[in-house]
C-alpha positions as YAML, in Angstrom:
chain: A
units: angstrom
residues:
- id: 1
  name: UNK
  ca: [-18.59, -8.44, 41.60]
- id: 2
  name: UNK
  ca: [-20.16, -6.14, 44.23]
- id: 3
  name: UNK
  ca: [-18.86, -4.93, 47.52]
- id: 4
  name: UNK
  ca: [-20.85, -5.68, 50.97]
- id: 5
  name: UNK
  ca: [-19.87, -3.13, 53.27]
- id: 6
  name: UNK
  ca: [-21.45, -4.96, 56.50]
- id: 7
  name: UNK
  ca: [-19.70, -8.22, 55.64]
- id: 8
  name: UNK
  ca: [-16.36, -5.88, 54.79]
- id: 9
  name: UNK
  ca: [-15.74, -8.57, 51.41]
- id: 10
  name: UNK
  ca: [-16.38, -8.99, 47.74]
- id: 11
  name: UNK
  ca: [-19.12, -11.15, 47.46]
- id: 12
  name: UNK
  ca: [-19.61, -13.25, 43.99]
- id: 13
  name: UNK
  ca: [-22.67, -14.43, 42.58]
- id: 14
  name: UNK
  ca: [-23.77, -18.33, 43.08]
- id: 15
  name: UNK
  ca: [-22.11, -20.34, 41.20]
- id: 16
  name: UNK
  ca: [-25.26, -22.20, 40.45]
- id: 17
  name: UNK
  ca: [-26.42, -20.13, 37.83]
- id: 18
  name: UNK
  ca: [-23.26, -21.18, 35.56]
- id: 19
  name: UNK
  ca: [-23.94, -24.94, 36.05]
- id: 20
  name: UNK
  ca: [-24.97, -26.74, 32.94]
- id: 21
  name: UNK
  ca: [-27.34, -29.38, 32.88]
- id: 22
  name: UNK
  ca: [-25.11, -32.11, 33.40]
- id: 23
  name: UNK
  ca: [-23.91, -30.52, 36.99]
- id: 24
  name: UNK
  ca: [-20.90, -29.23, 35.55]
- id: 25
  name: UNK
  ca: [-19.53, -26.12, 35.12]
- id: 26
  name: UNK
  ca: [-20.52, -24.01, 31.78]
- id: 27
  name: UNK
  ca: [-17.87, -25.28, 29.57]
- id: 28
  name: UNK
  ca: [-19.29, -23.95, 26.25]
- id: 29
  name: UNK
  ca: [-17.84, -20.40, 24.96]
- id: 30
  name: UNK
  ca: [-21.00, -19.46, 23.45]
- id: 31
  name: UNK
  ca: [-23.44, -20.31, 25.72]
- id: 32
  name: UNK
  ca: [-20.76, -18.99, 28.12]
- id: 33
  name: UNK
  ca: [-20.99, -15.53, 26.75]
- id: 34
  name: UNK
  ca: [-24.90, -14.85, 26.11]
- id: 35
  name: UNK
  ca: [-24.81, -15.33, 30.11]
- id: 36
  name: UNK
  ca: [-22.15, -12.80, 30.73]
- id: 37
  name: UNK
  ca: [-24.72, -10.68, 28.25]
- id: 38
  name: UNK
  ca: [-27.72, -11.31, 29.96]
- id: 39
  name: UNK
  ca: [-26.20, -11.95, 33.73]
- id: 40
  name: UNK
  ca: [-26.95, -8.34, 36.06]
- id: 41
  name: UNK
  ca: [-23.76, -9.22, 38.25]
- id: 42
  name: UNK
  ca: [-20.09, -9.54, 37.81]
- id: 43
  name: UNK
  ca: [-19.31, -13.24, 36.55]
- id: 44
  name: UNK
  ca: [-17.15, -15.26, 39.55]
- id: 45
  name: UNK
  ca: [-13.63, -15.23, 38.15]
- id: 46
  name: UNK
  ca: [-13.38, -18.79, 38.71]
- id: 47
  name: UNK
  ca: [-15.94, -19.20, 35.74]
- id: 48
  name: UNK
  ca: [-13.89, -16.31, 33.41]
- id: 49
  name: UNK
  ca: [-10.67, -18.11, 33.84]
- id: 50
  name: UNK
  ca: [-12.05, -21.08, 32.49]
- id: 51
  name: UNK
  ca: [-12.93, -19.38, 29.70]
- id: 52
  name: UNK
  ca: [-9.91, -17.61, 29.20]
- id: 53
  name: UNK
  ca: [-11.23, -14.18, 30.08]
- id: 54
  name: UNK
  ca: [-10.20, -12.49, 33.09]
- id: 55
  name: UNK
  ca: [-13.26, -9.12, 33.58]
- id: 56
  name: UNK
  ca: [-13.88, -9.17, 37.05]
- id: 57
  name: UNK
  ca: [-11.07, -9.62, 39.10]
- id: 58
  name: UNK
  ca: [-10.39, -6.79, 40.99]
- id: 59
  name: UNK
  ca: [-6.48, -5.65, 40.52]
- id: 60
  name: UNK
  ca: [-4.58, -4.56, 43.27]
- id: 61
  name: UNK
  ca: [-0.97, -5.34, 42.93]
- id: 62
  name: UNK
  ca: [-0.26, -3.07, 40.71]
- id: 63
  name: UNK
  ca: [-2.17, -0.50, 41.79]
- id: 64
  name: UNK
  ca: [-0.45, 3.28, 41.80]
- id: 65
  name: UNK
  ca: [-0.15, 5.96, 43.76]
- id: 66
  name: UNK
  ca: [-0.96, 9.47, 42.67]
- id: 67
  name: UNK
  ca: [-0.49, 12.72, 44.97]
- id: 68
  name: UNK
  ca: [-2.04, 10.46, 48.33]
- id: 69
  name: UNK
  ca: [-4.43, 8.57, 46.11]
- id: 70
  name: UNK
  ca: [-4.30, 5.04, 45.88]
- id: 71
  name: UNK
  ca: [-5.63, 3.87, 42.35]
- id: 72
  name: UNK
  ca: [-6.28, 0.52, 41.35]
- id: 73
  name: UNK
  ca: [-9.04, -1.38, 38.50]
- id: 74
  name: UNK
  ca: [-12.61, -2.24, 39.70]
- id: 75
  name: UNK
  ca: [-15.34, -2.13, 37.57]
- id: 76
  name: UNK
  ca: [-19.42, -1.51, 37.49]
- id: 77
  name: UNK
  ca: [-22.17, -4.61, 36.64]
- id: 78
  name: UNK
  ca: [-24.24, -4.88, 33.57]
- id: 79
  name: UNK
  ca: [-27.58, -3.67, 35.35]
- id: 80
  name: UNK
  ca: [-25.72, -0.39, 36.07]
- id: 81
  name: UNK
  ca: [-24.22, 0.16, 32.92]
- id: 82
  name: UNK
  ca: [-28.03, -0.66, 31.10]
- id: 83
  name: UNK
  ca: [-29.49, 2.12, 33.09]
- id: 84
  name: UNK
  ca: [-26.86, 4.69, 32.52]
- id: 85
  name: UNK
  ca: [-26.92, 3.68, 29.01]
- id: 86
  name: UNK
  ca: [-30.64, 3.89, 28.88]
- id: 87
  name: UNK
  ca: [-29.87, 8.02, 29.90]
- id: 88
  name: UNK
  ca: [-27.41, 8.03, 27.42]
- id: 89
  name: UNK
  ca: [-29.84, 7.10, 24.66]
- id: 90
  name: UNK
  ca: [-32.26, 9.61, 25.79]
- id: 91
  name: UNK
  ca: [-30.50, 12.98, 26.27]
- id: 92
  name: UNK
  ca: [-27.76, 12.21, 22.96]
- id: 93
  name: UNK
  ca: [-29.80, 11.96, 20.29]
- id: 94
  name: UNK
  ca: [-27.47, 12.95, 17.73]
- id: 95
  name: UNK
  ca: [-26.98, 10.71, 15.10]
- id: 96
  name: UNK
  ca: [-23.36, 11.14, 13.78]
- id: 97
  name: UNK
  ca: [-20.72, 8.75, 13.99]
- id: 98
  name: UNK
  ca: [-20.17, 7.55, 17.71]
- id: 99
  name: UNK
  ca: [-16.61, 7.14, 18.51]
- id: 100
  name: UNK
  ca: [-15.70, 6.57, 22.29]
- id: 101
  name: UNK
  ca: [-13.22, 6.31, 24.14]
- id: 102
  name: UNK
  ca: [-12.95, 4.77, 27.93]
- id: 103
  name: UNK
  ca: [-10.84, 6.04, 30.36]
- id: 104
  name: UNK
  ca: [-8.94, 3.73, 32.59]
- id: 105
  name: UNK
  ca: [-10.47, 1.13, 30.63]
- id: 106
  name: UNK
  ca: [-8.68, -1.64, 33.07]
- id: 107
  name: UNK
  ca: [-9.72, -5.32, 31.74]
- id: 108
  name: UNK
  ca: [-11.59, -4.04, 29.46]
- id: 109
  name: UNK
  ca: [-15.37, -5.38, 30.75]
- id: 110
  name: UNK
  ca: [-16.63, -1.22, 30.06]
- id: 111
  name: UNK
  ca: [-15.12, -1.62, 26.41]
- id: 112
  name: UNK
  ca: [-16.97, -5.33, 25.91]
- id: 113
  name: UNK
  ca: [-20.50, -3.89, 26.81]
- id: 114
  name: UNK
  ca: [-19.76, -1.04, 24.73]
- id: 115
  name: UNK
  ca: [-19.52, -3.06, 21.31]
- id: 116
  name: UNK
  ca: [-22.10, -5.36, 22.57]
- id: 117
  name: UNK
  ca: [-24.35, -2.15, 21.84]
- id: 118
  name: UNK
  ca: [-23.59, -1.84, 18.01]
- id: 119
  name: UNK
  ca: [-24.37, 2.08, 18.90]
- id: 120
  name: UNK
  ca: [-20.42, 3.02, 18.59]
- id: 121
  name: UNK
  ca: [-18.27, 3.09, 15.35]
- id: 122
  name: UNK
  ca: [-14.96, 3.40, 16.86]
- id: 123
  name: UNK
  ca: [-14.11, 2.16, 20.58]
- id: 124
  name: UNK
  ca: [-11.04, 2.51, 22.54]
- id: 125
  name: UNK
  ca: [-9.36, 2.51, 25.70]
- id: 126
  name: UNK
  ca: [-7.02, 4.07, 27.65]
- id: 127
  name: UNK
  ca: [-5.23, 2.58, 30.48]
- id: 128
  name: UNK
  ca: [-2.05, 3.78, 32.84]
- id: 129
  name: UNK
  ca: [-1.44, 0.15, 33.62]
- id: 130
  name: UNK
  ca: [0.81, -1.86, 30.78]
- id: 131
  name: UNK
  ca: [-0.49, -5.17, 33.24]
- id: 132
  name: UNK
  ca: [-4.13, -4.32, 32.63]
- id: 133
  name: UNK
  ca: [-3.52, -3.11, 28.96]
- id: 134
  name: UNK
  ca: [-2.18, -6.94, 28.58]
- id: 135
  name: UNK
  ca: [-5.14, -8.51, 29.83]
- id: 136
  name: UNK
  ca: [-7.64, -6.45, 28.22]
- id: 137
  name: UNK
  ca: [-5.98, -6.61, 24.77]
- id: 138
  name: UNK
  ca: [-5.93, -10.95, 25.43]
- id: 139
  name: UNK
  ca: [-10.37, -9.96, 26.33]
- id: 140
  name: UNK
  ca: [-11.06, -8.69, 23.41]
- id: 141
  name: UNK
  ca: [-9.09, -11.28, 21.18]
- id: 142
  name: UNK
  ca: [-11.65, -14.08, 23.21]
- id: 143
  name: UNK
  ca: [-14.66, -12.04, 22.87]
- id: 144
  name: UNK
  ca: [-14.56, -11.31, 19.18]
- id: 145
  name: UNK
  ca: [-13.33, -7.76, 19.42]
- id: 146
  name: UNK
  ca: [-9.63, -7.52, 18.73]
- id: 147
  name: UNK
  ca: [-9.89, -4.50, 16.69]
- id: 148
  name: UNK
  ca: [-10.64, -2.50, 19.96]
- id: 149
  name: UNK
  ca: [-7.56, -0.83, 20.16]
- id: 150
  name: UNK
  ca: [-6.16, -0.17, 24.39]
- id: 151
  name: UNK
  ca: [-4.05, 2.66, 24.26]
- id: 152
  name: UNK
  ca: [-1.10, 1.89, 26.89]
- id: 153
  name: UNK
  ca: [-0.91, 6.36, 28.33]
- id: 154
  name: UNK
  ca: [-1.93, 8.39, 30.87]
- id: 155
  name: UNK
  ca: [-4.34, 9.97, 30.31]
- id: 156
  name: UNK
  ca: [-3.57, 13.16, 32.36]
- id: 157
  name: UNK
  ca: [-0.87, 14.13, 29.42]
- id: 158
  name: UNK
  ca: [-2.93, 12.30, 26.40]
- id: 159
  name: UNK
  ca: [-3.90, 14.52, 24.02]
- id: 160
  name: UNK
  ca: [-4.59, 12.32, 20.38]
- id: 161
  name: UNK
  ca: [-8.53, 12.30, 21.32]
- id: 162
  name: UNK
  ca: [-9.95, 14.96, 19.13]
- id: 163
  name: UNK
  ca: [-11.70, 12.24, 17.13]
- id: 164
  name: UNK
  ca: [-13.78, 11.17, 19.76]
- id: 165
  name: UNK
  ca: [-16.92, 12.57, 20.82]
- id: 166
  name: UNK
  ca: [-17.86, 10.25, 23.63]
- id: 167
  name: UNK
  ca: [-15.78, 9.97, 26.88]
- id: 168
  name: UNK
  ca: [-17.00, 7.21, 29.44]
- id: 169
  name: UNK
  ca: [-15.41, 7.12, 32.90]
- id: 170
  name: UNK
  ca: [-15.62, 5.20, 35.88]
- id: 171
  name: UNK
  ca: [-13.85, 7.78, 38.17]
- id: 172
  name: UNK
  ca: [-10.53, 6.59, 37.42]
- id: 173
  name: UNK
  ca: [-8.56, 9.44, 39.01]
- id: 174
  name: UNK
  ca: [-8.14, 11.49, 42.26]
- id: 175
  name: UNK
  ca: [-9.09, 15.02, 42.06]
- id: 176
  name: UNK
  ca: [-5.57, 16.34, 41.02]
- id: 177
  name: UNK
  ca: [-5.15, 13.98, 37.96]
- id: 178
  name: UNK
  ca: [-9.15, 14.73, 36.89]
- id: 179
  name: UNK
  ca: [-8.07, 18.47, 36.71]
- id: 180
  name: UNK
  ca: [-5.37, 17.60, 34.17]
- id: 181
  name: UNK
  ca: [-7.98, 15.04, 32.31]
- id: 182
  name: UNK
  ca: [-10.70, 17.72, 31.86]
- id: 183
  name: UNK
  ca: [-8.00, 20.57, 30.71]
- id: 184
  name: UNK
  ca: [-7.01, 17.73, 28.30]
- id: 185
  name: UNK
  ca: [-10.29, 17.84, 27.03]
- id: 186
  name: UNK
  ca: [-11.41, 21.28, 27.19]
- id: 187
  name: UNK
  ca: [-8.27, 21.83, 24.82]
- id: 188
  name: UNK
  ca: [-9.40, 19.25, 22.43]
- id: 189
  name: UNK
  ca: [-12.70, 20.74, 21.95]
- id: 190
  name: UNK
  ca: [-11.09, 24.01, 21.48]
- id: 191
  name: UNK
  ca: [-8.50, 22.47, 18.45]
- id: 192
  name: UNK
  ca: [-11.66, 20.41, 16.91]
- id: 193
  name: UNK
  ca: [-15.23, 21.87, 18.23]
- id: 194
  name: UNK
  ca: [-17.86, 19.41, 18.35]
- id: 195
  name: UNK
  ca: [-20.46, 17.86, 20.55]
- id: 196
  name: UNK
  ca: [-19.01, 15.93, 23.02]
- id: 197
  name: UNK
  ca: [-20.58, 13.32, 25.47]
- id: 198
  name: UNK
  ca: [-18.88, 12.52, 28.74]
- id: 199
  name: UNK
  ca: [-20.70, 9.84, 30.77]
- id: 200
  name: UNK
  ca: [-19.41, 9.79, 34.52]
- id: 201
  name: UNK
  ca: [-19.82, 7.21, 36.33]
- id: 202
  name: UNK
  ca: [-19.48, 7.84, 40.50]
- id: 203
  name: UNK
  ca: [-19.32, 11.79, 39.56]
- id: 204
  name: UNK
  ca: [-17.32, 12.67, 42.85]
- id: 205
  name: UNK
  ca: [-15.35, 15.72, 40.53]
- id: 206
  name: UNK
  ca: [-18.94, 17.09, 38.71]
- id: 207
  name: UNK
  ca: [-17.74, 20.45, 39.09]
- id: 208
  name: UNK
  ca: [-14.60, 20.35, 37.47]
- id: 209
  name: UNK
  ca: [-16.26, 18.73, 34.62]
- id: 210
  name: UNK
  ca: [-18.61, 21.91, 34.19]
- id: 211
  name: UNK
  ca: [-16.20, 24.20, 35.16]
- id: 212
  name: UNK
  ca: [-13.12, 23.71, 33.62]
- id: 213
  name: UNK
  ca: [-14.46, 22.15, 29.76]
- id: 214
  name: UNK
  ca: [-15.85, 25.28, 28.21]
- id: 215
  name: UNK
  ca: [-20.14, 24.96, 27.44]
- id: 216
  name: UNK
  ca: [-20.21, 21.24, 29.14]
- id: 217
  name: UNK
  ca: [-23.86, 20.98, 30.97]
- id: 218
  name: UNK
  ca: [-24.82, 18.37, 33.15]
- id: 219
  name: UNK
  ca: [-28.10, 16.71, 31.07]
- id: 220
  name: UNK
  ca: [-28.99, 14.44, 33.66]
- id: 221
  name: UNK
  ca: [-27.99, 12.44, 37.02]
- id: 222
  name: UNK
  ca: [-29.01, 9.01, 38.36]
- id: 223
  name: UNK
  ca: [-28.28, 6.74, 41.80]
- id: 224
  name: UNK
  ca: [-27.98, 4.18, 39.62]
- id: 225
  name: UNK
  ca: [-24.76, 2.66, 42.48]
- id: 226
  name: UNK
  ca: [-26.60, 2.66, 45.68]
- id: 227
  name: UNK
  ca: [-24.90, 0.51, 47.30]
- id: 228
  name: UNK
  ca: [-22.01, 2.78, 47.06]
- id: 229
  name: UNK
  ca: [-23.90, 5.52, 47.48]
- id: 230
  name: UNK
  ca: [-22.73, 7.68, 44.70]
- id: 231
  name: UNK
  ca: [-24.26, 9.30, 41.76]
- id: 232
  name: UNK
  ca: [-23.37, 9.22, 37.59]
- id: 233
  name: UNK
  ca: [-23.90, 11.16, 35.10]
- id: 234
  name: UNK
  ca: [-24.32, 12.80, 31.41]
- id: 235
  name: UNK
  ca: [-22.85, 15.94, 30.57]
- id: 236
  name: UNK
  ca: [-22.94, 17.53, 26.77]
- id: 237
  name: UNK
  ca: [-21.49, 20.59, 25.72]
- id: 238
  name: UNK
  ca: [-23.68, 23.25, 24.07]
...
């Protein structure tokens, strides 16, 4: 689902592209999911639902407040995540065990993509929300990935991550919760030192990220969300 600032609403793909050949709406679970594989945009929710999924609905209602900051779930389309993943592959060519974990991992679409990869041994999420947690945890059951596990914290106070050595974030937090988040980390990496990946999507709090976690370089950047004109990316430590 994207956002068209001119028209000041979400705007879905057609629905065309999910009718079957029979004129009615994609009804099969398989065929289903090689087009939320393949398809660049957010899948209408109209066509999740029927599935039993529930990705791309943006969530609102129970959106919280933080220090003047309004948070709430929204997530990025396939095409963007295939290009920042594309840098990922490119500057993190280590080969040890991937484990990753996605913060403010909402409904759970990020932590889908993620395992579609096969690149990752060990996936989770963490999410504020106990609403979202719910609905992602009933995604992955559908989608074949129940062993996911959705971590119901915040992630400001978290501190059981020094097994991962992947962090992917769709700035999830306003400025005062991201300086907790990265002081999280930075301690982490000082109890258990290891290379650690942190791919930032919409990188609106880059410095903090090289500032505050101790040898963390930026590897590479992309405009890979134009429309929202904003920037993502890579950062590994030394």
């Amino acid at each position: 689902m994207s956002y068209d600032y001119m028209a000041g609403q979400f705007q879905e793909p057609p629905l065309s592209v999910f009718i079957d050949k029979g004129g009615s709406l994609m009804g099969n679970f398989d065929k289903f999911i090689n087009i939320l594989l393949e398809y660049e945009e957010m899948i209408p929710s109209k066509i999740e639902k029927k599935q039993g999924i529930d990705f791309s609905g943006r969530y609102v209602d129970g959106a919280i407040r933080y220090k003047d900051a309004l948070i709430h779930y929204e997530t990025i389309r396939k095409r963007q995540f295939n290009k920042i993943m594309s840098e990922y592959y490119k500057v993190n060519s280590n080969q040890n065990k991937k484990r990753i974990i996605d913060y403010g991992s909402g409904k759970g679409y990020m932590l889908f993509l993620l395992a579609q990869t096969g690149k990752f041994d060990e996936i989770s999420g963490i999410e504020i929300l106990p609403e979202l947690c719910e609905i992602c945890r009933e995604n992955m059951k559908h989608v074949g990935y129940p062993e996911i596990s959705i971590i119901n914290d915040d992630a400001r106070i978290y501190t059981e991550i020094d097994n991962y050595n992947v962090i992917f974030m769709f700035n999830p937090f306003p400025r005062a919760a991201m300086y907790d988040v990265v002081n999280r980390i930075d301690e982490s990496l000082k109890r258990n030192p290891r290379e650690m990946c942190i791919i930032y999507v919409n990188n609106i709090h880059d410095d903090l990220v090289v500032e505050k976690i101790c040898g963390m370089e930026k590897k590479c950047e992309m405009n890979n969300l134009p429309r929202y004109g904003c920037t993502s990316a890579i950062y590994i430590n030394k």
